[in-house]
N, CA, C and O atoms as a Maestro MAE file, in Angstrom:
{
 s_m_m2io_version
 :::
 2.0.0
}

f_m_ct {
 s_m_title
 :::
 protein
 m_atom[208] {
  # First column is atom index #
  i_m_mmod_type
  r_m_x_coord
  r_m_y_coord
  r_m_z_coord
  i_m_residue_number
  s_m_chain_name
  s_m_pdb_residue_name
  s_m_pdb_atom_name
  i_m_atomic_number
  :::
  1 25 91.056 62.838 156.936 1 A "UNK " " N  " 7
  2 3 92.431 63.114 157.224 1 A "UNK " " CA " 6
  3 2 92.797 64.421 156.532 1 A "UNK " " C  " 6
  4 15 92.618 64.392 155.314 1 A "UNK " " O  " 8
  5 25 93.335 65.720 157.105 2 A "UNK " " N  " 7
  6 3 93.268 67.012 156.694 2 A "UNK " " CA " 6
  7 2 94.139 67.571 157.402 2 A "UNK " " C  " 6
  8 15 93.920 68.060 158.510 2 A "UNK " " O  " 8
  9 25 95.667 67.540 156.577 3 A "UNK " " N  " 7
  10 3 96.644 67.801 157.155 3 A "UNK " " CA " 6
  11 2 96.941 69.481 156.659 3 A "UNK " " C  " 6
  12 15 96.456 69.437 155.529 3 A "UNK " " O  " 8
  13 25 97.187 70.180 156.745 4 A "UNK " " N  " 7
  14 3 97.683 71.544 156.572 4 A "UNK " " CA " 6
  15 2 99.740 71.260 156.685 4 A "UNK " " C  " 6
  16 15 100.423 70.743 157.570 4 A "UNK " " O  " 8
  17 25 100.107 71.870 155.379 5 A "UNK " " N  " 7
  18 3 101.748 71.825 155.024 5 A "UNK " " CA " 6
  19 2 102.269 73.403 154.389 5 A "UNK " " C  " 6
  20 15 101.660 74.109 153.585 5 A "UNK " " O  " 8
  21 25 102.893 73.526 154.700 6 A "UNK " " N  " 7
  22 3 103.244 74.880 154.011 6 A "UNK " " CA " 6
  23 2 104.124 74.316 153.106 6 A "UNK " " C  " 6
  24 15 105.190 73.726 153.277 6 A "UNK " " O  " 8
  25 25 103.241 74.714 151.707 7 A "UNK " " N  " 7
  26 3 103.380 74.191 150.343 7 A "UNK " " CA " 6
  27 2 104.479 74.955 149.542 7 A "UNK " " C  " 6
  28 15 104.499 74.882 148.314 7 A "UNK " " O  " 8
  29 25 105.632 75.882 150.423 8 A "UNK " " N  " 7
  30 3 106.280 76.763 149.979 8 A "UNK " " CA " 6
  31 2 108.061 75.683 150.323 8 A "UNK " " C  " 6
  32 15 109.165 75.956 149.850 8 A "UNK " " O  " 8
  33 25 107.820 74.893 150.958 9 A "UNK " " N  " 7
  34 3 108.784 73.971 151.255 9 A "UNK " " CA " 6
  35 2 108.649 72.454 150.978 9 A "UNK " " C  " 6
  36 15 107.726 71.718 151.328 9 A "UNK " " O  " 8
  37 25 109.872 72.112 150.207 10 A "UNK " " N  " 7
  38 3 109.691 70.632 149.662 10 A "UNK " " CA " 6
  39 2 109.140 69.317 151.023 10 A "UNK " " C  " 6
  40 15 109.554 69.188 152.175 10 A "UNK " " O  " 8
  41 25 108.122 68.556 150.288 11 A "UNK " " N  " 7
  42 3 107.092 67.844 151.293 11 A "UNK " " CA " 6
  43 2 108.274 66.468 151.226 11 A "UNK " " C  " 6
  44 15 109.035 66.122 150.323 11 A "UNK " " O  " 8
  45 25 108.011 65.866 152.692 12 A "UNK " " N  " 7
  46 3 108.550 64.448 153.050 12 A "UNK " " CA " 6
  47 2 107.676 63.694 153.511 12 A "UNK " " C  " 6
  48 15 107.389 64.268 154.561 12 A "UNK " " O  " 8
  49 25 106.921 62.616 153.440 13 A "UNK " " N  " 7
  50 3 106.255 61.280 153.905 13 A "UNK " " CA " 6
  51 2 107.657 60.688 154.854 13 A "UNK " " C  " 6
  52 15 108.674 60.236 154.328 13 A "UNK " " O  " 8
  53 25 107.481 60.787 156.050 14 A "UNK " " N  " 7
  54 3 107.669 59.986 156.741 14 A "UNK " " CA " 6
  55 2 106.433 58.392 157.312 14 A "UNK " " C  " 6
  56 15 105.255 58.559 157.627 14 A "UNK " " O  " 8
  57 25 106.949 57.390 157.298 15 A "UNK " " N  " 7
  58 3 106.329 56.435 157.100 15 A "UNK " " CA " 6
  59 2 107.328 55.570 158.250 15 A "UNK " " C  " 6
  60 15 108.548 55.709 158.327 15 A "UNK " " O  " 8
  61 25 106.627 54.799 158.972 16 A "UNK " " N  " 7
  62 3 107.927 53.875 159.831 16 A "UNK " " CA " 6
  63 2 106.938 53.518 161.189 16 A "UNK " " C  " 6
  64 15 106.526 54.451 161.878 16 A "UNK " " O  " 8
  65 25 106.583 52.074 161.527 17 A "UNK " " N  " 7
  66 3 106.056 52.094 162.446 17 A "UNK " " CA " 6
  67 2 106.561 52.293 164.170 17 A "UNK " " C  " 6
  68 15 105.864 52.047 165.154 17 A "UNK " " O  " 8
  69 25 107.792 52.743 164.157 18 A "UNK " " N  " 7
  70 3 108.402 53.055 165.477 18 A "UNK " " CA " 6
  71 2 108.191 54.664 165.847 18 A "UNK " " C  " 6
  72 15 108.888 55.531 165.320 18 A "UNK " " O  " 8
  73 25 107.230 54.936 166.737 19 A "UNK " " N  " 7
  74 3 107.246 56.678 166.960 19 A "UNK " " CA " 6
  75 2 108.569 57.506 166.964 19 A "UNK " " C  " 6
  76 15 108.795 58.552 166.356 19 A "UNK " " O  " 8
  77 25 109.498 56.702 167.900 20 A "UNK " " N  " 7
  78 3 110.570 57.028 167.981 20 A "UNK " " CA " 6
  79 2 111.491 57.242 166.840 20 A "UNK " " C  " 6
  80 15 111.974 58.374 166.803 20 A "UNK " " O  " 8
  81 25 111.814 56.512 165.998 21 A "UNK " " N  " 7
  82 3 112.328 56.887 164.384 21 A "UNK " " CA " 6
  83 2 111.402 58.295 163.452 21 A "UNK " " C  " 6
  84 15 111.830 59.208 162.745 21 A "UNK " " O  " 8
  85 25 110.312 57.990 163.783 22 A "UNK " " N  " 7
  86 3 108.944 59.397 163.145 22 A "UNK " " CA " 6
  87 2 110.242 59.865 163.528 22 A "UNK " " C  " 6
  88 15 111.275 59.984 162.870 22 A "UNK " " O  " 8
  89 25 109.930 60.148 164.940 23 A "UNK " " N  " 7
  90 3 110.114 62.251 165.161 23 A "UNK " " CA " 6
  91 2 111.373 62.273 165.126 23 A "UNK " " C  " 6
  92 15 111.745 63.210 164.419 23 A "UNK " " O  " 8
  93 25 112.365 61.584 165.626 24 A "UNK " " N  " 7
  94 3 113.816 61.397 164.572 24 A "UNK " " CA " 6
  95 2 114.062 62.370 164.143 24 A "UNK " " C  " 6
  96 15 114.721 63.368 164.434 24 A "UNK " " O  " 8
  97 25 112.945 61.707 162.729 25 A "UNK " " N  " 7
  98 3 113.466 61.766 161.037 25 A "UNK " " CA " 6
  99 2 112.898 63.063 160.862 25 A "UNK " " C  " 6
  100 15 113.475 63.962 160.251 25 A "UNK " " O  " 8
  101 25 111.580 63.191 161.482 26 A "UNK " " N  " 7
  102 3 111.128 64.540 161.283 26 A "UNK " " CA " 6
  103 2 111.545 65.633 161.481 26 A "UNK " " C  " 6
  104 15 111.595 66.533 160.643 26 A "UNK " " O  " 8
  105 25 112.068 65.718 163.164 27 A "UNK " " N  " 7
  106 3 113.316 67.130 163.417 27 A "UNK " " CA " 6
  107 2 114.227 67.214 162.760 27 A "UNK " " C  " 6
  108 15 114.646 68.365 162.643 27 A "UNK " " O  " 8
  109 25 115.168 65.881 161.846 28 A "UNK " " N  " 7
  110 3 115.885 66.328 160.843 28 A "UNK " " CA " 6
  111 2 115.499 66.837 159.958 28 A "UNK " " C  " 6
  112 15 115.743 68.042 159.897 28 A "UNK " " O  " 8
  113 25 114.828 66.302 158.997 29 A "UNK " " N  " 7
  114 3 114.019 66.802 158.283 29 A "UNK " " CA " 6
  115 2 113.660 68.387 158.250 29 A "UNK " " C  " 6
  116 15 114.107 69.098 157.350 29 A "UNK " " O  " 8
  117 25 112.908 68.851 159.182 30 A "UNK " " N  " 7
  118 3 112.086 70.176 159.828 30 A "UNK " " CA " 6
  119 2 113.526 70.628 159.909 30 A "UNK " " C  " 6
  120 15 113.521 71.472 159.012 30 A "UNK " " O  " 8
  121 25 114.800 70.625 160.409 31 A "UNK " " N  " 7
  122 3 115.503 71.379 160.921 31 A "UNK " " CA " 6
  123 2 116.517 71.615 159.371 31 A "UNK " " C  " 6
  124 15 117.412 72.439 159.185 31 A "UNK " " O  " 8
  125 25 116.062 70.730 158.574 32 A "UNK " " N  " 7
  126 3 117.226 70.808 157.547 32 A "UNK " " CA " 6
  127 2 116.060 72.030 156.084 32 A "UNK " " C  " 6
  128 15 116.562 72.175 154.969 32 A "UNK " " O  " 8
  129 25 115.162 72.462 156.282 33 A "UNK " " N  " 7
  130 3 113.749 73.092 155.779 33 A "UNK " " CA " 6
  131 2 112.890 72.463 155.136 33 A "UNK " " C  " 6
  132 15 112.306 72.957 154.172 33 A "UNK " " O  " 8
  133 25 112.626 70.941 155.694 34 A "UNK " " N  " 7
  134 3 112.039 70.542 154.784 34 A "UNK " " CA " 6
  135 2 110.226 70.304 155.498 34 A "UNK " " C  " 6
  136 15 110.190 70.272 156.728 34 A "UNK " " O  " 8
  137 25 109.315 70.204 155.007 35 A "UNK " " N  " 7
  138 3 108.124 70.292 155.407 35 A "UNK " " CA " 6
  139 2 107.631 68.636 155.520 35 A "UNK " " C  " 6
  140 15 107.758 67.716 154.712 35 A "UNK " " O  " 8
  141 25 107.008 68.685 156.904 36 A "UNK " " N  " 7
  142 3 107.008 66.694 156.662 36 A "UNK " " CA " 6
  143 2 105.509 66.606 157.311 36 A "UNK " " C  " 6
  144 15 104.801 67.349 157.991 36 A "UNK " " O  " 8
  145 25 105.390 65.123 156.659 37 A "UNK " " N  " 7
  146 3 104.315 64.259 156.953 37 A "UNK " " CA " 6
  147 2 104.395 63.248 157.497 37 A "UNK " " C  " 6
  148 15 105.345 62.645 156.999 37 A "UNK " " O  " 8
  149 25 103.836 62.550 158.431 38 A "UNK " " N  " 7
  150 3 103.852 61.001 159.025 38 A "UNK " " CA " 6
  151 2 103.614 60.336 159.596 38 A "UNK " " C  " 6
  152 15 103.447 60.567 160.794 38 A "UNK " " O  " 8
  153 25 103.462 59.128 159.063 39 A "UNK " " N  " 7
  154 3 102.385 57.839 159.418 39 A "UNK " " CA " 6
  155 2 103.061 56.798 159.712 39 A "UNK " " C  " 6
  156 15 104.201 56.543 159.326 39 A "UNK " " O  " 8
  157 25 102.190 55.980 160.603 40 A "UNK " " N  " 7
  158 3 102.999 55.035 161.713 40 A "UNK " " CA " 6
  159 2 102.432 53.355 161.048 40 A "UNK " " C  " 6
  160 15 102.841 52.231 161.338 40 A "UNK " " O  " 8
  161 25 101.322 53.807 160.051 41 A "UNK " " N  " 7
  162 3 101.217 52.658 158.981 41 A "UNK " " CA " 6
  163 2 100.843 52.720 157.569 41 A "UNK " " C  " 6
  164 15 100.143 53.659 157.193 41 A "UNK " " O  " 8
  165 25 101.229 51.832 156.755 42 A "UNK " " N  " 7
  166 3 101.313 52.126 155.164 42 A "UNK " " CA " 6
  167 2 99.855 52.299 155.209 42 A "UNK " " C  " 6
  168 15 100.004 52.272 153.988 42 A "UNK " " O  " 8
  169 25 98.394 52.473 155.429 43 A "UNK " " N  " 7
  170 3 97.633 52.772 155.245 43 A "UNK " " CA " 6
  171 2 97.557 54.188 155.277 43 A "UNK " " C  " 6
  172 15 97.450 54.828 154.231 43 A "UNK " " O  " 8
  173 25 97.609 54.794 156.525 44 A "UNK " " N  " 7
  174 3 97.656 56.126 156.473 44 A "UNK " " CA " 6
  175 2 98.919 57.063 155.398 44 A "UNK " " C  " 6
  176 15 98.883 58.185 154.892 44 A "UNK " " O  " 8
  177 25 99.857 56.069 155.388 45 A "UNK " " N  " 7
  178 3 100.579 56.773 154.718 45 A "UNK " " CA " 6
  179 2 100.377 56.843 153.037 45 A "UNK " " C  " 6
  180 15 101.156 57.640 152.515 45 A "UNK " " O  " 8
  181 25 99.594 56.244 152.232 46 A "UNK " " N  " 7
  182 3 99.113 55.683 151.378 46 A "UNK " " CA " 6
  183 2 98.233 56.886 151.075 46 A "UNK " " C  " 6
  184 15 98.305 57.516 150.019 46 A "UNK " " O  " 8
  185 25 97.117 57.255 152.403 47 A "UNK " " N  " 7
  186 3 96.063 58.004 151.860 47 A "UNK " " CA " 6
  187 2 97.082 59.726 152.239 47 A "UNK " " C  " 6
  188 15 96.913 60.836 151.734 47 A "UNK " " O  " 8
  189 25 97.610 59.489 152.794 48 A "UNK " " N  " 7
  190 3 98.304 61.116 152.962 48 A "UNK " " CA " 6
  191 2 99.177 61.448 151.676 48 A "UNK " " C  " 6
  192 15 99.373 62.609 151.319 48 A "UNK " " O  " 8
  193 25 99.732 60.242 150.948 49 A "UNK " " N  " 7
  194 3 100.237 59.720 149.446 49 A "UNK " " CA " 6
  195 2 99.687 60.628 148.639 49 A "UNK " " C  " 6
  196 15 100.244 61.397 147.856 49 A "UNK " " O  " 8
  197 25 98.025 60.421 148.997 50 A "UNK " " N  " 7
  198 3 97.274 60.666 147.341 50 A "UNK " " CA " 6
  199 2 96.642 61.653 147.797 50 A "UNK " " C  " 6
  200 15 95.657 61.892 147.098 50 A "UNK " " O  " 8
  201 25 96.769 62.383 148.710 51 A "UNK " " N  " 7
  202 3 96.072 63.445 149.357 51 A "UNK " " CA " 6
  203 2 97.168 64.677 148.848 51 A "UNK " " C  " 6
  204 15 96.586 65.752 148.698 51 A "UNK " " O  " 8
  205 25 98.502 64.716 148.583 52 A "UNK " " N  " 7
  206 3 99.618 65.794 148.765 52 A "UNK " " CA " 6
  207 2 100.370 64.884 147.349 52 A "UNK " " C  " 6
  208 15 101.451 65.248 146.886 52 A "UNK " " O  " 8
  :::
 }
 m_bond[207] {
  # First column is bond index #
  i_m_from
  i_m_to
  i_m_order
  :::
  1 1 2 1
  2 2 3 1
  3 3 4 2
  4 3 5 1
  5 5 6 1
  6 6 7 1
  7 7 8 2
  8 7 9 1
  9 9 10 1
  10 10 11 1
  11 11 12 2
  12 11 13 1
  13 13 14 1
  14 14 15 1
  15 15 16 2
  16 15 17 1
  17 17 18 1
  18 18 19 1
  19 19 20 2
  20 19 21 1
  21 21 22 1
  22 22 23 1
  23 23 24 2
  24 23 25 1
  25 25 26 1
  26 26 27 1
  27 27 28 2
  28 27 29 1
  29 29 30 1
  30 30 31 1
  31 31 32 2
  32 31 33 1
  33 33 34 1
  34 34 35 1
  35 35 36 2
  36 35 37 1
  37 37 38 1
  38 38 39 1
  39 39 40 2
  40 39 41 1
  41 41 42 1
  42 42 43 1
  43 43 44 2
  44 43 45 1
  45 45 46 1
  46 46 47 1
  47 47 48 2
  48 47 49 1
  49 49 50 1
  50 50 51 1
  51 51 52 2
  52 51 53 1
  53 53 54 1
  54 54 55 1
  55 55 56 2
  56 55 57 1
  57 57 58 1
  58 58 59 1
  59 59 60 2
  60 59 61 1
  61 61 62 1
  62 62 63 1
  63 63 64 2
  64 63 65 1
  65 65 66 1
  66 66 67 1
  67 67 68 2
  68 67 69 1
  69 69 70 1
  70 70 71 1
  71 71 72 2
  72 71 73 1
  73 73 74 1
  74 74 75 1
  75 75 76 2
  76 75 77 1
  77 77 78 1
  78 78 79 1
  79 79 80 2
  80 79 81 1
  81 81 82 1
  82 82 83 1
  83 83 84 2
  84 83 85 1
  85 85 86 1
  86 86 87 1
  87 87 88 2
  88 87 89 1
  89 89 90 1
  90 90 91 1
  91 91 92 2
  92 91 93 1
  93 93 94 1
  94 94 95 1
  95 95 96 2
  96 95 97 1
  97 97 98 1
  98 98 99 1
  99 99 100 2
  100 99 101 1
  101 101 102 1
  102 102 103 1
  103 103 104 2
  104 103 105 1
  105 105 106 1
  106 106 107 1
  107 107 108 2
  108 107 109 1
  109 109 110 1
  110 110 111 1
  111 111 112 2
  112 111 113 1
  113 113 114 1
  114 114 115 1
  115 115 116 2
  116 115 117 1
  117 117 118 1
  118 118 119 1
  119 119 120 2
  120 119 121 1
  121 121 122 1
  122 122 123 1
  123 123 124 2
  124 123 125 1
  125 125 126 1
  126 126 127 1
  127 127 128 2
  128 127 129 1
  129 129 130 1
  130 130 131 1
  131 131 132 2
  132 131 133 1
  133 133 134 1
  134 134 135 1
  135 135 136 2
  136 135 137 1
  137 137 138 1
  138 138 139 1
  139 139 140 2
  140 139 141 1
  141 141 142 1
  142 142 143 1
  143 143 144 2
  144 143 145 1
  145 145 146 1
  146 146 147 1
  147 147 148 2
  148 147 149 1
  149 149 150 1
  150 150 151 1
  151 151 152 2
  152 151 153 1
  153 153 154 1
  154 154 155 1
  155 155 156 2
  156 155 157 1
  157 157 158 1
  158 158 159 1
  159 159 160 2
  160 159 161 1
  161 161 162 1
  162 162 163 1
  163 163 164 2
  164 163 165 1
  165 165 166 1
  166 166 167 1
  167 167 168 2
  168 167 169 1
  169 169 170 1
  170 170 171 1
  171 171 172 2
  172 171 173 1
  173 173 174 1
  174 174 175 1
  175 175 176 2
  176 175 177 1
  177 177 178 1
  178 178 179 1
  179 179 180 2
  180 179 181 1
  181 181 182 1
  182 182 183 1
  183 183 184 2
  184 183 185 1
  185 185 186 1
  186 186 187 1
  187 187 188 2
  188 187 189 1
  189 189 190 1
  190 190 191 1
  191 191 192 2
  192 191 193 1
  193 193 194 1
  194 194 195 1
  195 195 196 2
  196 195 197 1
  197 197 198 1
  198 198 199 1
  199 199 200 2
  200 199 201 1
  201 201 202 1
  202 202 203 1
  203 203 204 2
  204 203 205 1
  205 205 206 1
  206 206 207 1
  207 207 208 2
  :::
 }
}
């Protein structure tokens, strides 16, 4: 798992198993400058956790 973030903007874990809530949260997120991540289960989100 080898995500690329531009480390110049504060990082968000998005986590939530509904796709529809993800990208949501993410265009807010992205639109408000924030740099995001996200996983559709606490596993992946766990290892993207300890990865960033």
């Amino acid at each position: 798992m080898s995500t690329r973030v531009d480390v110049s903007l504060p990082l968000v874990l998005v986590a939530h198993h509904a796709r529809d809530t993800v990208e949501l949260l993410k265009a807010l997120l992205e639109r408000e400058g924030f740099a995001t991540l996200w996983a559709y289960n606490g596993r992946s989100a766990l290892q993207y956790a300890r990865q960033h």
